[in-house]
C-alpha positions as CSV (number, residue, x, y, z in Angstrom):
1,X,-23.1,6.1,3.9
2,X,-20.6,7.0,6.3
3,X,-17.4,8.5,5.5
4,X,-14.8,8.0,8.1
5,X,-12.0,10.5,8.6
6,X,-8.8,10.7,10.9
7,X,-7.2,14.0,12.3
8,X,-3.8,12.4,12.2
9,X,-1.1,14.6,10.1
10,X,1.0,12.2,8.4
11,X,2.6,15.4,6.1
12,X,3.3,17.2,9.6
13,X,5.2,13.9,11.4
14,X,6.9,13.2,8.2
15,X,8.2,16.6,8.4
16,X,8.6,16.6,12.0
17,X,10.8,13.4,11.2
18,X,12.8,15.6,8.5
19,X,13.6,17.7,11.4
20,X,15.7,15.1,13.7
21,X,12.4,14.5,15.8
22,X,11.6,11.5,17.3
23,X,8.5,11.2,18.8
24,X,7.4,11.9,14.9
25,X,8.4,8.4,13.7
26,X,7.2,7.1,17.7
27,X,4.0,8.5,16.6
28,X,3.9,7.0,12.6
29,X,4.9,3.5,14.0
30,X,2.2,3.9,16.5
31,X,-0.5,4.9,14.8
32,X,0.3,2.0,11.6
33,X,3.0,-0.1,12.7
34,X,0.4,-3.1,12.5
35,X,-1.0,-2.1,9.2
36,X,2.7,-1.9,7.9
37,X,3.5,-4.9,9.5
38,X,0.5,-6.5,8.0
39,X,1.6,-5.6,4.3
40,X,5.2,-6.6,4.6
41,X,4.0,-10.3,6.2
42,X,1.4,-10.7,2.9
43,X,4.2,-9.8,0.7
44,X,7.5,-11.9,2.6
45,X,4.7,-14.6,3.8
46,X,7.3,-14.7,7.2
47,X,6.1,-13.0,11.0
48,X,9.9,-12.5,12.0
49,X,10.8,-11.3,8.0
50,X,8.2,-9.0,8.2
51,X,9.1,-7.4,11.2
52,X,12.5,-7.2,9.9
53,X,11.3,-5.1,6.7
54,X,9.3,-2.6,9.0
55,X,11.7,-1.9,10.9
56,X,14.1,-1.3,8.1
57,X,11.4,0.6,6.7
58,X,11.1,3.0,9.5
59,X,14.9,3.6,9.1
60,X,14.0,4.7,5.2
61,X,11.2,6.5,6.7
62,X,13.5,8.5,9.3
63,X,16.6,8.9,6.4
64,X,14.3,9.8,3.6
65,X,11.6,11.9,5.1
66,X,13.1,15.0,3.8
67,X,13.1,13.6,0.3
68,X,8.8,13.9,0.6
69,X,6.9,15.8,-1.6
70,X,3.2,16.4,-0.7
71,X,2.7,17.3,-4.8
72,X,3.4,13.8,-5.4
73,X,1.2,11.3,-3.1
74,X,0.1,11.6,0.6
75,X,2.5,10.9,3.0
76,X,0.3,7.6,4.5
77,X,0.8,6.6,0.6
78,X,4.6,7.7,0.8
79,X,5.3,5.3,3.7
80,X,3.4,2.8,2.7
81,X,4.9,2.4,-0.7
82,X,8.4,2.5,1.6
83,X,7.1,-1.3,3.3
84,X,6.2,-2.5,0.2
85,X,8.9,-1.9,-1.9
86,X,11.3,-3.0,0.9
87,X,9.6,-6.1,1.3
88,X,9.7,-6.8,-2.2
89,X,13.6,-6.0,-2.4
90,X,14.1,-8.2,0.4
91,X,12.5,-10.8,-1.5
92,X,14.5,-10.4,-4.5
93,X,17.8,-10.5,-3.0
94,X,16.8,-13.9,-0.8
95,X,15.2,-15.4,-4.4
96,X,12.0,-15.6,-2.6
97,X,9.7,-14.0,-5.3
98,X,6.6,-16.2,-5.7
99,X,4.0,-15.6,-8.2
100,X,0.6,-15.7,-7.0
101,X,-1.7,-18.0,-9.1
102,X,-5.7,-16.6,-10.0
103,X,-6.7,-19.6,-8.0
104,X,-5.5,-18.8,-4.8
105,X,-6.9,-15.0,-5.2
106,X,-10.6,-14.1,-3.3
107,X,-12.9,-11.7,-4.6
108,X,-12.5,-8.2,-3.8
109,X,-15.4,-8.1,-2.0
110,X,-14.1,-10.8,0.2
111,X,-10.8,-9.0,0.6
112,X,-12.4,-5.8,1.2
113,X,-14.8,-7.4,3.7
114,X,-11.9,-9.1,5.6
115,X,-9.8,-5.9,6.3
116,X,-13.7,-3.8,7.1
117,X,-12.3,-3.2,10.8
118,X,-8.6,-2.9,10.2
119,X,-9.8,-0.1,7.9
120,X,-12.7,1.4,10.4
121,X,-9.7,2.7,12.6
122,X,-7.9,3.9,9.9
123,X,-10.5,6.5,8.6
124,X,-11.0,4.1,5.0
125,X,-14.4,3.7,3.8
126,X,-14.7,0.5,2.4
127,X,-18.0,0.7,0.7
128,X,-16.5,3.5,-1.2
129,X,-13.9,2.1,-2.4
130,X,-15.2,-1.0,-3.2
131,X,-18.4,0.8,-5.2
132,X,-15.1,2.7,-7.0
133,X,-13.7,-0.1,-7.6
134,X,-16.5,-1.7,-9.3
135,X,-16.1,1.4,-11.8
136,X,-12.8,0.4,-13.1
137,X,-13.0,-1.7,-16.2
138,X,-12.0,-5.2,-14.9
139,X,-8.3,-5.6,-16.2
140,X,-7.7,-2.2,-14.4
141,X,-9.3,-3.0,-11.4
142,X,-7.1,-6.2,-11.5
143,X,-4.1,-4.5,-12.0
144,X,-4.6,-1.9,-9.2
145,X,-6.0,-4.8,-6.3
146,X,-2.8,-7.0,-7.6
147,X,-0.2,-4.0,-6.5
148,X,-2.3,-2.6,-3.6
149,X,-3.9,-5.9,-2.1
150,X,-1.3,-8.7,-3.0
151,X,1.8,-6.4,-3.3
152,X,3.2,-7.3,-6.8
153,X,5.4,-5.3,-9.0
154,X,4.3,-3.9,-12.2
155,X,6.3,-6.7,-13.9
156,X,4.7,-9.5,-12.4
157,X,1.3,-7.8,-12.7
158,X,1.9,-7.7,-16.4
159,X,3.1,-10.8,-16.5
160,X,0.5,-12.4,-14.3
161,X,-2.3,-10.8,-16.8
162,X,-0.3,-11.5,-20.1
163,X,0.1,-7.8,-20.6
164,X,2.5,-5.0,-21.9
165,X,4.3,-3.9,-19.2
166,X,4.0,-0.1,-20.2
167,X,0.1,-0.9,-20.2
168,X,-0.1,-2.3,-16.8
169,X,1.7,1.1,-15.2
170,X,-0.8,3.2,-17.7
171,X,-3.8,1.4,-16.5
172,X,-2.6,1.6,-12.6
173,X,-2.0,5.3,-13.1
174,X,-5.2,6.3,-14.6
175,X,-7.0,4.1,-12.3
176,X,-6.1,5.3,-9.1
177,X,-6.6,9.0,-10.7
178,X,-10.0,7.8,-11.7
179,X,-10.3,5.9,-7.8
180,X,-9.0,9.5,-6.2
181,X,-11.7,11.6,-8.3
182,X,-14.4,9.1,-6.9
183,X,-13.6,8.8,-3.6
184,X,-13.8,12.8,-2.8
């Protein structure tokens, strides 16, 4: 198996970005301004919304970059978690929030099999993630494809699976610590 990897320094342009230069967020939008684009359009379900959300994203991006800790996340995961949660506050304040029924949901295999070239140029190996996946005891592997694949909040995960809220953010926590440890 084959485990892709990318030489890009998301740390170094977000700190580059911290710094008042330029070409660093040129360079971010560049290299996953489709990707980004891509998770804001699954969450607001709307091309010129989307757009919309990235680019206010980048503007948090640019503001906040000095507020990024490395201790925390990886900066890809920093700005992605930026789109998201700006997509979902833009579709809170338009009263736009849908829930998304368990019939209109694909396997993860499907889903994984779907984005195998988006993620080839991204340095993601699928296989691996999807054998890690398969690892996770179902309602965790649930929770953790329902905030990172269809973009919901920890309320409307806990909702959607008729669980504690305080469990769903346990189980995502100690999944994607279990999903890390596996994937290294």
């Amino acid at each position: 198996m084959q485990t892709l990897t990318s030489d890009f320094d998301y740390e170094a342009a977000l700190a580059a970005c911290a710094r008042g230069e330029h070409f660093a967020l040129r360079m971010l939008y560049e290299r996953e301004g489709r990707w980004l684009l891509g998770v804001a359009k699954r969450i607001v379900r709307d091309h010129e919304l989307a757009q919309d959300v990235l680019h206010d994203a980048f503007l948090q991006v640019w503001k906040h970059a000095t507020t990024f800790q490395p201790s925390l996340g990886s900066a890809r995961g920093w700005i992605y978690t930026i789109v998201r949660h700006q997509a979902l506050s833009v579709l809170r304040k338009s009263g736009r929030e849908e829930r998304v029924d368990s019939e209109e949901l694909t396997t993860l295999s499907d889903r994984l099999q779907a984005t195998e070239n988006r993620d080839d140029d991204r340095g993601l190996d699928t296989q691996a993630l999807e054998r890690c996946l398969g690892r996770l005891e179902a309602s965790r592997r649930a929770c953790v494809v329902h905030a990172f694949v269809d973009g919901l909040t920890h309320e409307q995960i806990a909702e959607q699976l008729e669980t504690p809220l305080g469990t769903v953010k346990s189980w995502i926590k100690r999944s994607l610590t279990s999903l890390k440890e596996c994937m290294a």
